[in-house]
BALOBA-1460 file (C-alpha; in Angstrom, 3 decimals):
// residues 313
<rec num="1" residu="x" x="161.648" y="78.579" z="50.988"/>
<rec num="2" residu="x" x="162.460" y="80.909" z="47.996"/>
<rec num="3" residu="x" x="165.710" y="82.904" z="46.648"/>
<rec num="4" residu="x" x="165.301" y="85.480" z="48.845"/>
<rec num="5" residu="x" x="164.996" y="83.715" z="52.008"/>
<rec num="6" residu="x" x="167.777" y="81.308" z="51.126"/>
<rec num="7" residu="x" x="170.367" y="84.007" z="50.248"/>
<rec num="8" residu="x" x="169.402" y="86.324" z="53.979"/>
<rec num="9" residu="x" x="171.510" y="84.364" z="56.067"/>
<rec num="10" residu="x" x="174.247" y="83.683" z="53.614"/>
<rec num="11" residu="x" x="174.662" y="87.197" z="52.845"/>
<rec num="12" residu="x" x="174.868" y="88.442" z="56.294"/>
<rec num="13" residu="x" x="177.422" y="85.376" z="57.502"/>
<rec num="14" residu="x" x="179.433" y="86.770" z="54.353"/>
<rec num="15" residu="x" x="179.653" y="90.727" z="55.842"/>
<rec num="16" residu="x" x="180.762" y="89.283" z="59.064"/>
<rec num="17" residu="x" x="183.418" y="86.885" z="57.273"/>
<rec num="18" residu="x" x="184.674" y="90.543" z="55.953"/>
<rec num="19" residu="x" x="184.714" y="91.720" z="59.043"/>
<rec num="20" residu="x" x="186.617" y="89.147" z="60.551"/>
<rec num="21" residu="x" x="188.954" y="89.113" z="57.603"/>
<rec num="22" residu="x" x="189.174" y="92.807" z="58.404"/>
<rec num="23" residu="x" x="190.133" y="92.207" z="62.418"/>
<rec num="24" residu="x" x="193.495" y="92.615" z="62.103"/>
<rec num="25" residu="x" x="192.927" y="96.602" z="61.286"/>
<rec num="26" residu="x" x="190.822" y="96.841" z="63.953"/>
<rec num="27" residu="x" x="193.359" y="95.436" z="66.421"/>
<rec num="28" residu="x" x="196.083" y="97.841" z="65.314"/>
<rec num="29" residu="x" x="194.286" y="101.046" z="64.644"/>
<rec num="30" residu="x" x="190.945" y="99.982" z="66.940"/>
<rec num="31" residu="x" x="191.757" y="102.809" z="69.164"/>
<rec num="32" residu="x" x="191.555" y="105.936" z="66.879"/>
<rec num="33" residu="x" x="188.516" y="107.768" z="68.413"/>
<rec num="34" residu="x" x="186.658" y="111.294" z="67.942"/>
<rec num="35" residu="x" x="184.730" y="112.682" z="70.934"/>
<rec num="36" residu="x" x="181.274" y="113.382" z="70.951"/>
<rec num="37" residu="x" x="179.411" y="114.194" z="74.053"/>
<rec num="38" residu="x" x="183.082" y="113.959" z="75.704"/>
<rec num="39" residu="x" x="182.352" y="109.787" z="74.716"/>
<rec num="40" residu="x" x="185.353" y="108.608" z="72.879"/>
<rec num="41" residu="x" x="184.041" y="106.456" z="69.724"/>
<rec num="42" residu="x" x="186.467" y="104.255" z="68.979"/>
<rec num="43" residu="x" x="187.084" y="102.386" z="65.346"/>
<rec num="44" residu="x" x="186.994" y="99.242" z="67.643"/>
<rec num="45" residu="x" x="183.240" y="100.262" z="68.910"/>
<rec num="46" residu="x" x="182.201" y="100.764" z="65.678"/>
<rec num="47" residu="x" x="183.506" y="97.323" z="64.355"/>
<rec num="48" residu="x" x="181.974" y="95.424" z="67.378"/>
<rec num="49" residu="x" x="178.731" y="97.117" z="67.241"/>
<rec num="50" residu="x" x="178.532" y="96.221" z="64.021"/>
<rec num="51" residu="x" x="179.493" y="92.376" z="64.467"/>
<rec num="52" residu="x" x="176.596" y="92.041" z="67.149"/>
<rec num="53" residu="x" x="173.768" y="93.342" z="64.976"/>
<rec num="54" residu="x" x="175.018" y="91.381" z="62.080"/>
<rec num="55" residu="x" x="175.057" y="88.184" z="64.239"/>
<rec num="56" residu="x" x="171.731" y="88.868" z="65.833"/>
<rec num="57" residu="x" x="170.316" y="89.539" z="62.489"/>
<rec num="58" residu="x" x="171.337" y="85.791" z="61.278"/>
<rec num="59" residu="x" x="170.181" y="84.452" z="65.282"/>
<rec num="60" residu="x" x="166.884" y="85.736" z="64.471"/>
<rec num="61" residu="x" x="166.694" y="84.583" z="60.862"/>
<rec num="62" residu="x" x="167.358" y="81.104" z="61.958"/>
<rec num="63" residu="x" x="164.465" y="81.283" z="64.104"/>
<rec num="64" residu="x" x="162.168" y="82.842" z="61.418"/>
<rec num="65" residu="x" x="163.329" y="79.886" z="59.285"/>
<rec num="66" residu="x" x="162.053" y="77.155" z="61.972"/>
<rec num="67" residu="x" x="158.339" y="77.907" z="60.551"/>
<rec num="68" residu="x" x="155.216" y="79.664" z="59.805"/>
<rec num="69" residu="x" x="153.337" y="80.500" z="63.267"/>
<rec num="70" residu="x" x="153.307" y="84.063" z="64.325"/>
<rec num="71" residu="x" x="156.053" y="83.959" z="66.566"/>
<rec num="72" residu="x" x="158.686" y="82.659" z="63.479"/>
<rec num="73" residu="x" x="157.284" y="85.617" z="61.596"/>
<rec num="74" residu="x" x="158.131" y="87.933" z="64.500"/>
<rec num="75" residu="x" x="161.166" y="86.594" z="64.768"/>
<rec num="76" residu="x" x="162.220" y="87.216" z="60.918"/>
<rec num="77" residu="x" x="160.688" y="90.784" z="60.955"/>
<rec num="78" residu="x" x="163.335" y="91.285" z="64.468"/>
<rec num="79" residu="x" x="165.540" y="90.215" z="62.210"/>
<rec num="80" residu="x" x="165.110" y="92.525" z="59.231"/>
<rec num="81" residu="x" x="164.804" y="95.574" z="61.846"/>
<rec num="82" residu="x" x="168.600" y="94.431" z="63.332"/>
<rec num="83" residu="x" x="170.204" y="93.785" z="60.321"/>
<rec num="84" residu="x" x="169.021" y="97.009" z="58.802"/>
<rec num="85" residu="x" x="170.456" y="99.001" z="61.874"/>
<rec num="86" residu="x" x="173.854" y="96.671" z="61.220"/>
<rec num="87" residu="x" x="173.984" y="98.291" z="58.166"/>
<rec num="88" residu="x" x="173.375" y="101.539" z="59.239"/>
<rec num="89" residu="x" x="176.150" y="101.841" z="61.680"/>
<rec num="90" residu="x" x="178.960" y="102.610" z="59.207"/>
<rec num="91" residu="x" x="177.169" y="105.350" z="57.946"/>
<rec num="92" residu="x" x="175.710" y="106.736" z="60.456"/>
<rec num="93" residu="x" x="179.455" y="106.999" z="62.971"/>
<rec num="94" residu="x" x="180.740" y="108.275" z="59.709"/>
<rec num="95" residu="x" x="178.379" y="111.840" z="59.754"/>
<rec num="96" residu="x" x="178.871" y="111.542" z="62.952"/>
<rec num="97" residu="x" x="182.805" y="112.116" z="62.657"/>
<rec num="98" residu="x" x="182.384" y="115.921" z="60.934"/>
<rec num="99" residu="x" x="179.728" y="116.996" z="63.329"/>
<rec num="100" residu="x" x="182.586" y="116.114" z="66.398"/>
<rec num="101" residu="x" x="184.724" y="118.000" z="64.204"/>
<rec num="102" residu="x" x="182.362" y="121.203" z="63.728"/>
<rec num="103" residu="x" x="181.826" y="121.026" z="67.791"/>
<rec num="104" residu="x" x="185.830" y="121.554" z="68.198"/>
<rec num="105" residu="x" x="185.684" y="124.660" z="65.666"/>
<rec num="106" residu="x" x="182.866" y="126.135" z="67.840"/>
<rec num="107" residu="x" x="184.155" y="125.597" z="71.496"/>
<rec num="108" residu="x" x="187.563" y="127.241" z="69.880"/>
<rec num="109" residu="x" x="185.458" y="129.673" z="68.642"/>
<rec num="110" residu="x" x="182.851" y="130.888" z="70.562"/>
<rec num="111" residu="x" x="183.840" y="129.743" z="74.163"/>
<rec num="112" residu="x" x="179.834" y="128.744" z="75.308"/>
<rec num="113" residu="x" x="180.260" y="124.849" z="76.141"/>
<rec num="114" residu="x" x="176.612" y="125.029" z="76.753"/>
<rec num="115" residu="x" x="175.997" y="126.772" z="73.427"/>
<rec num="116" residu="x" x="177.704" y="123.786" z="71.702"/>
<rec num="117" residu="x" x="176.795" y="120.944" z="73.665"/>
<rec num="118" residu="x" x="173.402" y="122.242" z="72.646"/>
<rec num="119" residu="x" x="173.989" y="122.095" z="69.110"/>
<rec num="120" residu="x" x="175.794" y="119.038" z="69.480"/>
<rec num="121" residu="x" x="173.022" y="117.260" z="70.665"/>
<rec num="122" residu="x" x="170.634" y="118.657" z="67.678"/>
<rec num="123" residu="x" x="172.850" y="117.718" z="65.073"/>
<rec num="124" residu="x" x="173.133" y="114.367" z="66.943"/>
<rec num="125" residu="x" x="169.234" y="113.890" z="67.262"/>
<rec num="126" residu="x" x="168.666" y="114.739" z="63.307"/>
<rec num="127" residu="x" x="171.343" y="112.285" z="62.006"/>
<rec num="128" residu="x" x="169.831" y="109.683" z="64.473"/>
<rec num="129" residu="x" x="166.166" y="110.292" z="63.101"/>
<rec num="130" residu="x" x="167.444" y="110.219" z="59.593"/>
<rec num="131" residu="x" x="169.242" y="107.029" z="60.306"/>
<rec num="132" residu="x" x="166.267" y="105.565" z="61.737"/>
<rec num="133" residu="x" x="164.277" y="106.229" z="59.304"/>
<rec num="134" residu="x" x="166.509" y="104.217" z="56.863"/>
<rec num="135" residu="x" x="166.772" y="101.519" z="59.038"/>
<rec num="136" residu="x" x="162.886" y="101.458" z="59.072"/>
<rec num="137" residu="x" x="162.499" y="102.067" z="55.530"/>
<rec num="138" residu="x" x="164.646" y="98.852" z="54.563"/>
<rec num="139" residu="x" x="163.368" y="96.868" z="57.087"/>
<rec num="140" residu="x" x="160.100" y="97.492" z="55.804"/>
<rec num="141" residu="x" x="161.147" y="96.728" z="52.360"/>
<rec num="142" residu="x" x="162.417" y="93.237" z="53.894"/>
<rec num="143" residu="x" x="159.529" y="92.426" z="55.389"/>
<rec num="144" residu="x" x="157.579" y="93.766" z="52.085"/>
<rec num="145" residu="x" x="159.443" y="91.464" z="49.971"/>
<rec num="146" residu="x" x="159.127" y="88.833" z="52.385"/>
<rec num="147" residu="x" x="155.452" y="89.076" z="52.183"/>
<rec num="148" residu="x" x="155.334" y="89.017" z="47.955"/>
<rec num="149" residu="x" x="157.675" y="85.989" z="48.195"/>
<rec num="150" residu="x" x="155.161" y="83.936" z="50.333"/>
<rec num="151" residu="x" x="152.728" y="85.096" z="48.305"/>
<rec num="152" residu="x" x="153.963" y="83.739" z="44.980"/>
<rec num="153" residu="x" x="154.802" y="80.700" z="47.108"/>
<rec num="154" residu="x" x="151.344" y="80.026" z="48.213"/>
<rec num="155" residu="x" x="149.996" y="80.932" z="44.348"/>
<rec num="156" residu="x" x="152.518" y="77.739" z="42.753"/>
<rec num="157" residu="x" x="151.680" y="75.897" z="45.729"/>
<rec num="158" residu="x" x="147.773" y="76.029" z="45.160"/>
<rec num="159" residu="x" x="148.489" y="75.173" z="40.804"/>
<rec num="160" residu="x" x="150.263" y="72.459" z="42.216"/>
<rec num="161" residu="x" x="147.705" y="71.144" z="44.299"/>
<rec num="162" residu="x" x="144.923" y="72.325" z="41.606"/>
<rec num="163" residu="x" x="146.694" y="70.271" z="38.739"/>
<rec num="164" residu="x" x="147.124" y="67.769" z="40.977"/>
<rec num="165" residu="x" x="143.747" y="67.114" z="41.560"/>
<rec num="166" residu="x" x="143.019" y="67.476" z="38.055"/>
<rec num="167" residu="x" x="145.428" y="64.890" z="37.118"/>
<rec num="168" residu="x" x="144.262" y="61.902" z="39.747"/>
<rec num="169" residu="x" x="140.360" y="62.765" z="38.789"/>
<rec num="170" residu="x" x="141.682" y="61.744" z="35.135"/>
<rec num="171" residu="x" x="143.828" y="58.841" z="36.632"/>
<rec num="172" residu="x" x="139.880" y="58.048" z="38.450"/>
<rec num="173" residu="x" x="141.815" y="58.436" z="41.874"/>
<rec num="174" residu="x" x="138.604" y="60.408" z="42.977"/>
<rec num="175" residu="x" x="139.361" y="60.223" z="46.601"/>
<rec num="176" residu="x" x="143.001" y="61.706" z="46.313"/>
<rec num="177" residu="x" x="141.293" y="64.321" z="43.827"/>
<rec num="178" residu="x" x="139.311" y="65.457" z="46.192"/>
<rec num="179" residu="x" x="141.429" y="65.813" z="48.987"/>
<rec num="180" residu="x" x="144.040" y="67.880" z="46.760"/>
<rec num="181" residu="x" x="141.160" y="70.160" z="45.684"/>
<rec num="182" residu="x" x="140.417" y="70.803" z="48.742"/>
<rec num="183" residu="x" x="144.077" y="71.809" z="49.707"/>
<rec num="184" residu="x" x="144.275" y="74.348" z="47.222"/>
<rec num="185" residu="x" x="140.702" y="75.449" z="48.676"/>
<rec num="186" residu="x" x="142.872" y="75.975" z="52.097"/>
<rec num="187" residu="x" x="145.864" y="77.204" z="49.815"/>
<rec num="188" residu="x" x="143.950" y="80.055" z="48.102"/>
<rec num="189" residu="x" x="142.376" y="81.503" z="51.185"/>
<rec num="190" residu="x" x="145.456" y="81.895" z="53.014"/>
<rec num="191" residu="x" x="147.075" y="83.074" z="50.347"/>
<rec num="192" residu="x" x="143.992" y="85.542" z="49.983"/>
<rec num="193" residu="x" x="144.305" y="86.788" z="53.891"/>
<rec num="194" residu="x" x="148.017" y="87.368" z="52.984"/>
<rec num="195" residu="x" x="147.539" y="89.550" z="50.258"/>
<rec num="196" residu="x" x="144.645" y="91.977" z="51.846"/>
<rec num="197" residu="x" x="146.999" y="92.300" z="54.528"/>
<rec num="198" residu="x" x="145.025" y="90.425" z="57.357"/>
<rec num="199" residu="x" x="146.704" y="89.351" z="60.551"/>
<rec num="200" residu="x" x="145.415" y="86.165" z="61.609"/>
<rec num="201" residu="x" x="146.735" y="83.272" z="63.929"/>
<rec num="202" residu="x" x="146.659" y="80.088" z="63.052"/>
<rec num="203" residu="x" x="142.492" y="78.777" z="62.902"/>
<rec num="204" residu="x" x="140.825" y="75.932" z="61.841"/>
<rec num="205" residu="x" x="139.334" y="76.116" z="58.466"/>
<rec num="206" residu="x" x="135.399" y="76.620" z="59.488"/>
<rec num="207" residu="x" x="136.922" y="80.424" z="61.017"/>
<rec num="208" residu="x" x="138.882" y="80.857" z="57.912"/>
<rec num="209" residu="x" x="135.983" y="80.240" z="55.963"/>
<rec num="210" residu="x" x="133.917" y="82.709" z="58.360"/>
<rec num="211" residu="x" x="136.130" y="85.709" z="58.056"/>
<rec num="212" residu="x" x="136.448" y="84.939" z="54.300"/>
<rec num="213" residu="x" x="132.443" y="85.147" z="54.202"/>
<rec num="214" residu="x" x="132.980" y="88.267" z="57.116"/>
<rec num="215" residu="x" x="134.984" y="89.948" z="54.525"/>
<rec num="216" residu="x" x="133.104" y="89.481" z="51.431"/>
<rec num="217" residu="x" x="135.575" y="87.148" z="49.601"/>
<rec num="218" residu="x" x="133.231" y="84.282" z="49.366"/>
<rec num="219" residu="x" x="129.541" y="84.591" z="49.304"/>
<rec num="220" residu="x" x="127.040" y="82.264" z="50.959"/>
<rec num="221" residu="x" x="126.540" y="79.507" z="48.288"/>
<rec num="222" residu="x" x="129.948" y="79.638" z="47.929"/>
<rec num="223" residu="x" x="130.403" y="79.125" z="51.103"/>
<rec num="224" residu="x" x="127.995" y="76.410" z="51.718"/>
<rec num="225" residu="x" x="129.433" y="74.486" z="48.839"/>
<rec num="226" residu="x" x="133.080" y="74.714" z="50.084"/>
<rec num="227" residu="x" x="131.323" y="72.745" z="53.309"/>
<rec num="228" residu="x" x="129.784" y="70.348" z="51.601"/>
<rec num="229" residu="x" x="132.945" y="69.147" z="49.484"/>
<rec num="230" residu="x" x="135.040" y="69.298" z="52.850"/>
<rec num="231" residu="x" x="132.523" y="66.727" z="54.227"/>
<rec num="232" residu="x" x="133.045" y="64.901" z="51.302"/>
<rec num="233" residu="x" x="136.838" y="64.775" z="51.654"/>
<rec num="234" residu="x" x="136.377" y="64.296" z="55.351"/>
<rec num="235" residu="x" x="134.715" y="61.001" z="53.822"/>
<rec num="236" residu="x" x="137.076" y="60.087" z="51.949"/>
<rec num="237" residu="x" x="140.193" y="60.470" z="54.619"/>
<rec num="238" residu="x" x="138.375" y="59.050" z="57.819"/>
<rec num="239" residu="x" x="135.890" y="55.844" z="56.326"/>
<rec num="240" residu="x" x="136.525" y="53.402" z="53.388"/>
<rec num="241" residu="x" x="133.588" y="54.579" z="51.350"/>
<rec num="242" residu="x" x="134.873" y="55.323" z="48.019"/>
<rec num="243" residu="x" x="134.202" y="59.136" z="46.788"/>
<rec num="244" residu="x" x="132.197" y="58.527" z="43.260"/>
<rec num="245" residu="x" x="132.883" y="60.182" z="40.237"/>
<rec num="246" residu="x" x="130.397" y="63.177" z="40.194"/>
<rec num="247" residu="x" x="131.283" y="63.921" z="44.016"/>
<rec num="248" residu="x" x="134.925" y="64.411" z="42.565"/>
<rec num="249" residu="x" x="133.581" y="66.407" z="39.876"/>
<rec num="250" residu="x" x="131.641" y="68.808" z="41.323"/>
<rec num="251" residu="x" x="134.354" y="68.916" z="44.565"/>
<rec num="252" residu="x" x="137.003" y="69.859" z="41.594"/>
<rec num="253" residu="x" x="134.262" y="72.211" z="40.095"/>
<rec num="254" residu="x" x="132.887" y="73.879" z="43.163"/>
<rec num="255" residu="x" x="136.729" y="74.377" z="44.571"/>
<rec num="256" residu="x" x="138.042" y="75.950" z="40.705"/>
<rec num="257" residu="x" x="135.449" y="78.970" z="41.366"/>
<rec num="258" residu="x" x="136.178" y="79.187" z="44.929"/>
<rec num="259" residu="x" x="139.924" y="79.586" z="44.232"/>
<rec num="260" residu="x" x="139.152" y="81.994" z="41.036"/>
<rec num="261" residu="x" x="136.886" y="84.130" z="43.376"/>
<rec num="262" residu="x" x="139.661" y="84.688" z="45.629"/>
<rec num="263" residu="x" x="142.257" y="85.929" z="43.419"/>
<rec num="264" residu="x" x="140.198" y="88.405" z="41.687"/>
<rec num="265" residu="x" x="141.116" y="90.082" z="45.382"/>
<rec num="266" residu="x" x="142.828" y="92.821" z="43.650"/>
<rec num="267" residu="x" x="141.487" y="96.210" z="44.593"/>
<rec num="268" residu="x" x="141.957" y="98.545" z="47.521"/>
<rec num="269" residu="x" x="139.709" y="100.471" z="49.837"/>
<rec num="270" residu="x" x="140.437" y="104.118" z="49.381"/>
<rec num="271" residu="x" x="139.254" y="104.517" z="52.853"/>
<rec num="272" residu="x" x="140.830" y="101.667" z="54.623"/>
<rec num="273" residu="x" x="143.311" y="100.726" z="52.466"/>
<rec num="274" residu="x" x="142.376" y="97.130" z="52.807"/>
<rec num="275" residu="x" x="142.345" y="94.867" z="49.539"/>
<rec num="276" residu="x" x="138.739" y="93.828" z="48.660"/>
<rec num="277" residu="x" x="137.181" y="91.241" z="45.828"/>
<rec num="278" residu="x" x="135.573" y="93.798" z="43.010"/>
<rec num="279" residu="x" x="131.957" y="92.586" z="44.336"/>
<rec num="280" residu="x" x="132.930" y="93.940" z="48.195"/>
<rec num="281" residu="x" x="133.674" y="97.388" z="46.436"/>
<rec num="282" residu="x" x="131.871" y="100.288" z="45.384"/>
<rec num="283" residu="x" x="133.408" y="102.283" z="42.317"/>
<rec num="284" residu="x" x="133.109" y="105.820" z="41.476"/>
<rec num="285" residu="x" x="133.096" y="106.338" z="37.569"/>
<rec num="286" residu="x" x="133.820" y="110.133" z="38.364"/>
<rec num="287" residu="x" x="137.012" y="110.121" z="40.108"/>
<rec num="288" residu="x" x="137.895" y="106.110" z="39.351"/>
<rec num="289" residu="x" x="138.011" y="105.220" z="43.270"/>
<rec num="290" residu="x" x="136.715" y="102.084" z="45.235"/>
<rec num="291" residu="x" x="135.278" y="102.299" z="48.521"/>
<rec num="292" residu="x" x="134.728" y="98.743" z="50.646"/>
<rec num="293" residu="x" x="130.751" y="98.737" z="51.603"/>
<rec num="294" residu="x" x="132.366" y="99.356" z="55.423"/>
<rec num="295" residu="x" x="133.769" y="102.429" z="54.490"/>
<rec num="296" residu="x" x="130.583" y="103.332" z="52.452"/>
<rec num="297" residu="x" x="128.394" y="102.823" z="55.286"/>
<rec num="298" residu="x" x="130.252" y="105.196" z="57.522"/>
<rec num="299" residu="x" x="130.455" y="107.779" z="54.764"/>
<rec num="300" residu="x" x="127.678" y="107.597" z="52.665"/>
<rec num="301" residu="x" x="128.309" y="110.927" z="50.992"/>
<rec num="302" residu="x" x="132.085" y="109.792" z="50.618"/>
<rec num="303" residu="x" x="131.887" y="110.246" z="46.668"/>
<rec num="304" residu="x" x="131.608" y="114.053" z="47.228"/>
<rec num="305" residu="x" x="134.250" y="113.666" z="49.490"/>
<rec num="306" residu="x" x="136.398" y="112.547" z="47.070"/>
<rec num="307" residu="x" x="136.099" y="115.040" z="45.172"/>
<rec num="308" residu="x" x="136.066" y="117.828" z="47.576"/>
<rec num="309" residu="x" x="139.610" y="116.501" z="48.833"/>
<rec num="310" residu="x" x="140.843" y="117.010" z="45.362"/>
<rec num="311" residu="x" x="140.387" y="114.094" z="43.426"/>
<rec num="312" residu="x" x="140.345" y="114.953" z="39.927"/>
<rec num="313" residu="x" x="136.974" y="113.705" z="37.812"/>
């Protein structure tokens, strides 16, 4: 788990320990209101409405914290999407307040309830779009910085594993060195789906290693390797022959290029917007833009495209 998942909960138990601390406001002025839509909002509304999004927000943390299958990670993205409309309640009540105001000056002025109820609801509509959109916008930068955090947890966890292996093939524990190796293998492609954004459920590693050859990240030898070292660790875990030396070797070997071909996964699709390896791309030297081989297919003039959108040479 790192910093930032360890501090979501905390933080949001501490907002509603303020707004308990606060309660005793809200019980004696709870009932000052402004009217909008002839709907009385009370101070006491806006306190509880806040309380229930900021306790849903740290329900459906705690179930995002339970583990990694998809439904977890559904749960923690709920979770980011509640807590950022928690936080936009103040706010948002708040504009609110002046546009109640502004409807009182017009009924006193121009005597058309349907002229201002009309109004009313337009100014209504716009602040609830704008506040929306916040609420999306940090939700989404949640859930973005989510996503780098697991990220950088899956890139210590596979030099973990990597050293690790290194450091039992020098201690001539060739079986365990093989099996870490191969961990990392698993490490580094997971951590390779996460960062080209690809939503996958949980599959055993012969898929993973099919969409990874799907997508261009590995090539066929590469591949084919990869399979032959996991038969070798499969060895080594289910029978009592002892791995040898040179099958350690070449399993640390073979899995050190596999992981360093996946993290060169570092450029993205101009089309698609999907992150690619460098040898899945096609660069233009004019306008300095990559193109997956996908995307090139379907637009094979897509260079003059490019530049006819107004990409600068």
């Amino acid at each position: 788990m790192g910093d930032f998942s360890k501090i979501k909960i905390p933080f949001s138990l501490a907002l509603l320990a303020a707004m308990f601390a606060i309660s005793p406001l809200i019980q004696k002025y709870g009932e000052v209101n402004y009217a909008l839509f002839g709907l009385p909002i009370t101070l006491y509304f806006i306190y509880l409405l806040f309380c229930i999004l900021l306790g849903a927000s740290v329900y459906f943390y705690a179930i995002g914290l339970v583990g990694d299958r998809p439904l977890f990670d559904f749960a923690n993205k709920v979770g980011h999407v509640v807590y950022a409309l928690a936080l936009i309640v103040p706010p948002f009540f708040l504009v609110l307040y002046p546009i109640s105001i502004l409807t009182v000056i017009l009924i006193a002025a121009f005597k058309s309830s349907f002229f201002i109820k009309t109004v009313e609801f337009f100014a209504s509509a716009v602040t609830s779009f704008v506040a929306g959109m916040i609420a999306y916008k940090i939700s989404r930068a949640f859930a973005t910085r989510d996503r780098k955090e697991k990220i950088d947890r899956l890139s210590d966890q596979e030099n973990q594993l990597l050293g690790r292996a290194r450091q039992l093939f020098q201690q001539a524990y060739y079986d365990l060195a093989v099996t870490e190796s191969w961990k990392a293998v698993e490490v580094a492609l997971n951590k390779t789906f996460e960062t080209a954004g690809i939503r996958r459920r949980r599959q055993p590693i012969n898929s993973l290693l099919d969409l990874a050859k799907k997508m261009e990240l590995l090539n066929s030898r590469q591949i084919e390797e990869l399979i032959s070292i996991r038969q070798v660790r499969n060895t080594a875990v289910h029978t009592e022959r002892k791995v040898t030396k040179d099958e350690a070797q070449r399993a640390l070997s073979v899995s050190e290029k596999a992981i360093a071909a996946l993290d060169k996964v570092a450029d993205r699709c101009y089309f698609c917007g999907n992150l690619f390896p460098s040898s899945a791309l096609e660069s233009d030297d004019v306008t300095g833009a990559s193109v997956c081989k996908a995307c090139a297919k379907k637009n094979p003039d897509w260079k003059e495209e490019l530049i006819a959108m107004g990409m600068d040479p």
